[in-house]
C-alpha positions in Angstrom: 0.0 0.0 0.0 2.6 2.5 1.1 4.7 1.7 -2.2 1.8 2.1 -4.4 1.2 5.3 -2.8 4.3 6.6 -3.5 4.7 5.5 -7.4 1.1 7.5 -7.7 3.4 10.7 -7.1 6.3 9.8 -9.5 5.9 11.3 -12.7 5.4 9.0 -15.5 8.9 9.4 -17.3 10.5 9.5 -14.0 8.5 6.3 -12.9 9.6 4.5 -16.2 13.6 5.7 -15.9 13.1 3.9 -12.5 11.9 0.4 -14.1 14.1 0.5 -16.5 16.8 0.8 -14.2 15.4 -1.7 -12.3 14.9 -4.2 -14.9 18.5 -3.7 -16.1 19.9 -4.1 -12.8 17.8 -7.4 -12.5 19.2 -8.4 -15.8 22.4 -8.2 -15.1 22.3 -10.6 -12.0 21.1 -12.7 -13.5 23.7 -12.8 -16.2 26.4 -12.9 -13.5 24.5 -15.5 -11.8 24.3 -17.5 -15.1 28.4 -17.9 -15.1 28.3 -19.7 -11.8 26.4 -22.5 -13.0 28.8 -22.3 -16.5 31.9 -22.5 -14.4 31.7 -26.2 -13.6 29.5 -28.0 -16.0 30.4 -26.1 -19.1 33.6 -28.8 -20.0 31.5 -31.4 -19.1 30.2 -33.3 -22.4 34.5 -32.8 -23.6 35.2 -35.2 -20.2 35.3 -38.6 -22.5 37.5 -37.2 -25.1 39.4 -35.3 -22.8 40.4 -38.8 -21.3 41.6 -40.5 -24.5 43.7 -37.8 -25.2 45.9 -37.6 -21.6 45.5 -41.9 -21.0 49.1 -41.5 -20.8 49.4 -39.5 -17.7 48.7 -42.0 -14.3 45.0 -41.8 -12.6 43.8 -40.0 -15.7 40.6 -40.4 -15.4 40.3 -39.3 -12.1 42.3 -36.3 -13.3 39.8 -35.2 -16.0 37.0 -35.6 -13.7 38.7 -33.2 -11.3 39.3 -31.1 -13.9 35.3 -31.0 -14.0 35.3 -30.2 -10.6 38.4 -28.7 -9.2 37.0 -25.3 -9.1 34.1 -26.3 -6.9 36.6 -27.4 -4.5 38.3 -23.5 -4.9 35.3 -21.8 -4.4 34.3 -23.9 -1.4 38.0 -22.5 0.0 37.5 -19.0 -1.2 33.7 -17.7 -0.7 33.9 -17.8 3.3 36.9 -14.7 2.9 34.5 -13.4 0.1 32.0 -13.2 2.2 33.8 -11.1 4.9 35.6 -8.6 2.5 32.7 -7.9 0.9 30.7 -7.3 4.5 33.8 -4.8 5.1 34.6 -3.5 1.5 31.3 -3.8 -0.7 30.5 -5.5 -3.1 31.3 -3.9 -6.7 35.3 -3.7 -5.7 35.6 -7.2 -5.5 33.0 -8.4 -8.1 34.1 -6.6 -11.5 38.3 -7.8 -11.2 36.7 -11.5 -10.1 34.8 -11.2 -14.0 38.0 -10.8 -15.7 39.5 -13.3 -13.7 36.9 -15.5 -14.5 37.5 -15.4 -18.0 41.2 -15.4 -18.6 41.0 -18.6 -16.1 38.3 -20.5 -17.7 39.6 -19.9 -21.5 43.4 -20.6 -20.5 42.2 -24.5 -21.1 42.0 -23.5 -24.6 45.8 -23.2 -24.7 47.2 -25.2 -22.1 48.4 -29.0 -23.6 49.7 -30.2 -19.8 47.0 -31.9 -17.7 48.1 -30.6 -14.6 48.4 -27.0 -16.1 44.6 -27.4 -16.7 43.7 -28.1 -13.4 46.0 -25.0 -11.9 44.1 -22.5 -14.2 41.0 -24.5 -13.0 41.6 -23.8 -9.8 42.2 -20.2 -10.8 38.7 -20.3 -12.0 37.5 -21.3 -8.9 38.4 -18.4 -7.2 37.0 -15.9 -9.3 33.6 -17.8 -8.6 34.1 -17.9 -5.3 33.9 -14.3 -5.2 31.7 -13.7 -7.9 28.6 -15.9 -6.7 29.0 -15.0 -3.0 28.5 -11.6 -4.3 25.6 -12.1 -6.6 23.1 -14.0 -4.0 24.3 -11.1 -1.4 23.4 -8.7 -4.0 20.2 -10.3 -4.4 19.5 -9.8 -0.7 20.4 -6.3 -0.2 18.2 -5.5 -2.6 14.8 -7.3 -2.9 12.8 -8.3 -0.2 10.0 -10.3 1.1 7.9 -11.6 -1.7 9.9 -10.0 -4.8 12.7 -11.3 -2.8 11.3 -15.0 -3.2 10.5 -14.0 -7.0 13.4 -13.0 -7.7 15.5 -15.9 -6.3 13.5 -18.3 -7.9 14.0 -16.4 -11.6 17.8 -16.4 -10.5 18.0 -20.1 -10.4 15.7 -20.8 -13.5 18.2 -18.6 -15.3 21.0 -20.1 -14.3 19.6 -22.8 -15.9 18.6 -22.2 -19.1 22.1 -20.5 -19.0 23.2 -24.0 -18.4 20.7 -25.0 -21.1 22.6 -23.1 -23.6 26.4 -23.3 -22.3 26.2 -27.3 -21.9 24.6 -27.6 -25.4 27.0 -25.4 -26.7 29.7 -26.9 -25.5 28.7 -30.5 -27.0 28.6 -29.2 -30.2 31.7 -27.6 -30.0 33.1 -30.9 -27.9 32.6 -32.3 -31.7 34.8 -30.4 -33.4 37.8 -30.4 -29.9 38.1 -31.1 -26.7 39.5 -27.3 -26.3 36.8 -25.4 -28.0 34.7 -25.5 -24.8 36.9 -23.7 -23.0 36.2 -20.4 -25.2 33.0 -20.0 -23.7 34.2 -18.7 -20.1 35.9 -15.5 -22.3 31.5 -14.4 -22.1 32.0 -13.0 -18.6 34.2 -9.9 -20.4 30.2 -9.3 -22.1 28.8 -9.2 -18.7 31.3 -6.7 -16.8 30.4 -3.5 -18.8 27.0 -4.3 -17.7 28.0 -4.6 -14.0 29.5 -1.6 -13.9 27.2 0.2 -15.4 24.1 -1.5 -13.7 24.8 -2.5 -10.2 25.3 0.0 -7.4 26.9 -0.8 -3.8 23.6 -1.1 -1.7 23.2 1.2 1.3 23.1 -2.6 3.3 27.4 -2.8 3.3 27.3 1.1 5.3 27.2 -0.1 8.8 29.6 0.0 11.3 31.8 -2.9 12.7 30.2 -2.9 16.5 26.8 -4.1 14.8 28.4 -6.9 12.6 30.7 -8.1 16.0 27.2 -8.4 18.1 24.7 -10.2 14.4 24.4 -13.3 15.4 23.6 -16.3 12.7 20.6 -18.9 13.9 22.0 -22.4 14.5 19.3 -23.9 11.9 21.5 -22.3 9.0 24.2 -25.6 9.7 21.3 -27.5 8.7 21.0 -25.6 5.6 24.4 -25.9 4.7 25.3 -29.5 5.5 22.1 -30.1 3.2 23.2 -28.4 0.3 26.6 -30.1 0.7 24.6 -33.6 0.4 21.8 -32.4 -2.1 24.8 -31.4 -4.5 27.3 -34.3 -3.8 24.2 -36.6 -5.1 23.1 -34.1 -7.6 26.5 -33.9 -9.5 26.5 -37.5 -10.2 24.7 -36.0 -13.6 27.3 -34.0 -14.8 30.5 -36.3 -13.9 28.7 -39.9 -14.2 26.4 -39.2 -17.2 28.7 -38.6 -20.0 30.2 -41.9 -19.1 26.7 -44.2 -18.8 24.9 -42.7 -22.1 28.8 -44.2 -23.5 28.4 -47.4 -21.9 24.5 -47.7 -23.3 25.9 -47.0 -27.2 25.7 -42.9 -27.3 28.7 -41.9 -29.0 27.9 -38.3 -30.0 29.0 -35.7 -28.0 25.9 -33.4 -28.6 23.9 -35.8 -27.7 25.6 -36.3 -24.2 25.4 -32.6 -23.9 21.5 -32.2 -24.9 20.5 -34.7 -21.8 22.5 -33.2 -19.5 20.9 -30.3 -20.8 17.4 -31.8 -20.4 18.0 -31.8 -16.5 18.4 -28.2 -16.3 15.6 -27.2 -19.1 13.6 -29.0 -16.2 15.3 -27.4 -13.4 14.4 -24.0 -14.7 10.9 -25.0 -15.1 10.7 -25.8 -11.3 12.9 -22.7 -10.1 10.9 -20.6 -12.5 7.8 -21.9 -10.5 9.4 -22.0 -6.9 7.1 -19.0 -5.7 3.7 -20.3 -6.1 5.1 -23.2 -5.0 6.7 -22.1 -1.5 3.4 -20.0 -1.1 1.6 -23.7 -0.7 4.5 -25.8 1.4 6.5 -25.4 4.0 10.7 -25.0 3.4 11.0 -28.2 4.9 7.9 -29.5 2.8 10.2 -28.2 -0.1 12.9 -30.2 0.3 11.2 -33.3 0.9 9.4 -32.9 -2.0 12.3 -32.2 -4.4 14.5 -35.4 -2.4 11.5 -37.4 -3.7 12.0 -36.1 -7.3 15.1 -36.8 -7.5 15.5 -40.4 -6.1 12.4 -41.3 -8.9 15.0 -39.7 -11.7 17.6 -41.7 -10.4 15.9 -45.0 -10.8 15.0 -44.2 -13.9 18.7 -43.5 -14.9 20.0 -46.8 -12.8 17.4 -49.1 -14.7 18.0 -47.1 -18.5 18.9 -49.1 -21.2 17.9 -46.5 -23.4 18.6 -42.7 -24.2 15.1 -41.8 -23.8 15.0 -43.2 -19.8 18.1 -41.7 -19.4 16.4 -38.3 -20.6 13.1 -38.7 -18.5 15.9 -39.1 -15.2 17.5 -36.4 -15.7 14.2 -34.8 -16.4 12.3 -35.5 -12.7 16.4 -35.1 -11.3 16.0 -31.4 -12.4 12.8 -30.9 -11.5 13.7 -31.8 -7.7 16.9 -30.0 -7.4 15.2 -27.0 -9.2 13.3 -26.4 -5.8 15.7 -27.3 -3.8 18.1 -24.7 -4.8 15.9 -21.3 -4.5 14.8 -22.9 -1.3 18.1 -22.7 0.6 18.9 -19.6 -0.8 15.7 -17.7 0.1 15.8 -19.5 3.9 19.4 -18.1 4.2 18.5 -15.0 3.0 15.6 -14.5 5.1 16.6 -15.5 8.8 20.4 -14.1 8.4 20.9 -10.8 10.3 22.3 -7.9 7.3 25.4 -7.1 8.7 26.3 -10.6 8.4 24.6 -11.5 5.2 28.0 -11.6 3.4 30.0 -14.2 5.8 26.9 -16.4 5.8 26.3 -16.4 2.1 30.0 -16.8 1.6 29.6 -20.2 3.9 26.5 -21.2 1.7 28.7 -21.2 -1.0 31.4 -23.0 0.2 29.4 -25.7 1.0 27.3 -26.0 -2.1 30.7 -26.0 -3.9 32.3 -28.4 -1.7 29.7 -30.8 -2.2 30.4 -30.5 -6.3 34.3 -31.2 -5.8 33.5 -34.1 -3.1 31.6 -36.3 -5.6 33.6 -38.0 -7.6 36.0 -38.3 -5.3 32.8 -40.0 -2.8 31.8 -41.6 -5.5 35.2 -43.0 -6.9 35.4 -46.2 -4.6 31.7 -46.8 -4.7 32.0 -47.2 -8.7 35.0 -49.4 -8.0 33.1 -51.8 -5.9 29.3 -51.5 -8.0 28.1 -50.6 -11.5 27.5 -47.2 -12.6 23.5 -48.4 -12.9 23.9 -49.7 -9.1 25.3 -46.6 -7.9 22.4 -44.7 -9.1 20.3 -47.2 -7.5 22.5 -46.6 -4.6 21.8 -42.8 -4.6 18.4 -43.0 -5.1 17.8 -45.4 -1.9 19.9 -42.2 0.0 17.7 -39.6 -1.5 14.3 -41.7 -0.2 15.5 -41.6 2.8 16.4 -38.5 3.2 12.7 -36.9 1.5 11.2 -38.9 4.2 13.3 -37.7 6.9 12.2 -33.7 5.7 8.8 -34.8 6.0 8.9 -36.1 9.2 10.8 -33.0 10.6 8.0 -30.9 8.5 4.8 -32.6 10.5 6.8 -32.2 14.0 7.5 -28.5 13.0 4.0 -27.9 11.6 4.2 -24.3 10.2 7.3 -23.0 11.6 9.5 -23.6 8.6 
């Protein structure tokens, strides 16, 4: 009421130089946001052939799977002492060098010929992530709240993946011609930092002094959130890591192909993130989770019993759809019960452990593939993810309405 009172007074031109600036700013978010989700995946349908060509080097395989995830494991290290320069020294100072970072990084693959050399700019990479994401969902909110708050982080994550759509299908296609070509695509973050200096402005949020920021406290239930995300994404990334190699072991040979079902999980992640707010108007956050755990464990049966491509597809389809809840549903939980002048550290620890959680999986998953099939270790996962979708609904009927 009070803000529609106040546009009434706004001239019209003035009222539409305010949208426009809006709707620019929102823009580029979610632009930023959409190189997150590139950072990792992106090299992902290249893994196969990326392994032929360095079977000479010992634990290869390993190696090129690391090189997959590697930066996950940087920007698990980096986004807690994001976090707190940014709650001391705003936002914008840290997040436009971290987009030029981000690119020379993530393109020096092209170039590089030494396996190990890969996996140093890779961890380069992951650095200018760690920064850059913590940034963006802190930047997200300083400046929404509430409902548009809830909106908007929803939209965020459907972005991301149809920006995930586009890079991982890109980078099939381009897997078919070289194993390198992929790498060009991180060089699309130099599009995105005129933008984010032009667009974004240091909220008023990061001008408060350090006596309140010593005394904000963080609720306990935020370890819950984070351990979660940890788990939801160690399961989550079997997709990226684990796919390429079971659509090869079921007859797929083409490259785009690999990179248009891995694609298929997050055309059906955005649908779900797209639709997060109507949905978390209806359930509870814990009612969320339990519902996107069940989601997921159905996807994964259907992957672990595939003989097919199409199974395989339909998966990774309900996989998607479960995780595309999941995500905007930590992120708007954090972002609602974390006191401002600690928004940044706690973000920052968000991060880290939704990036830890990428980098841990193969290497969790490693010796369970050495002692079962690929198929069983789906079947494996999806048992884990049952378990735990029944566990959030349990805790949801104790809690009732409180989360």
């Amino acid at each position: 009421m009070g803000v529609s009172k106040q546009i009434d007074f706004i001239p019209k031109a003035e009222a539409r130089s305010i949208d426009n600036k809006t709707g620019k700013l929102k823009l580029t978010l979610l632009l930023v946001s959409s190189l997150t989700i590139m950072s990792v995946i992106t090299i992902s349908p290249a893994l196969p052939q990326m392994a032929k060509v360095f079977s000479d080097v010992k634990n290869a395989e390993l190696l090129v799977k690391l090189v997959l995830t590697l930066p996950a494991l940087m920007i698990a290290i980096c986004s807690p002492i994001a976090g707190r320069l940014i709650d001391r020294y705003g936002r914008l100072k840290i997040l436009r060098p971290a987009l030029v970072l981000y690119a020379f990084a993530g393109a020096s693959g092209y170039l590089l010929n030494n396996l190990y050399h890969i996996l140093i700019s890779r961890a380069v990479l992951g650095v200018s992530v760690g920064l850059s994401m913590t940034i963006v969902i802190t930047l997200i909110a300083d400046y929404f709240e509430g409902m548009e708050r809830q909106k908007f982080a929803g939209l965020q994550i459907a972005f991301m993946s149809l920006g995930g759509i586009l890079f991982i299908g890109l980078a099939g296609i381009l897997a078919d011609i070289s194993w390198r070509y992929p790498f060009l695509i991180y060089l699309s973050s130099l599009l995105v930092l005129p933008l984010a200096i032009m667009f974004l402005h240091e909220p008023l949020a990061v001008e408060k002094n350090n006596d309140a920021t010593q005394q904000a406290k963080a609720p306990s239930i935020l370890w819950l959130l984070f351990l979660n995300t940890m788990i939801m994404w160690i399961i989550f990334f079997l997709i990226p890591v684990q796919i390429p190699f079971h659509l090869k072991a079921i007859g797929i040979e083409k490259n785009a192909l690999i990179g248009a079902a891995i694609a298929m999980s997050t055309v059906f992640s955005a649908i779900s993130s797209f639709s997060y707010s109507r949905i978390k108007g209806r359930l509870s956050f814990l009612s969320v989770f339990s519902m996107g755990y069940l989601l997921m464990a159905t996807g994964f049966v259907c992957i672990s019993i595939s003989g097919t491509y199409v199974l395989v597809v339909i998966g990774l389809m309900l996989s998607g759809l479960g995780m595309g809840i999941m995500i905007p549903n930590t992120n708007v939980w954090v972002m609602k019960i974390t006191p401002p002048e600690i928004r940044g550290k706690e973000i920052g620890k968000l991060t880290t452990f939704w990036f830890l959680g990428q980098f841990l999986s193969p290497i969790i998953i490693f010796p369970v593939l050495k002692a079962l099939s690929l198929s069983s270790t789906f079947m494996l996962a999806a048992g884990f993810l049952l378990l735990i979708s029944i566990g959030f609904l349990l805790f949801s009927l104790s809690k009732g309405a409180k989360y």
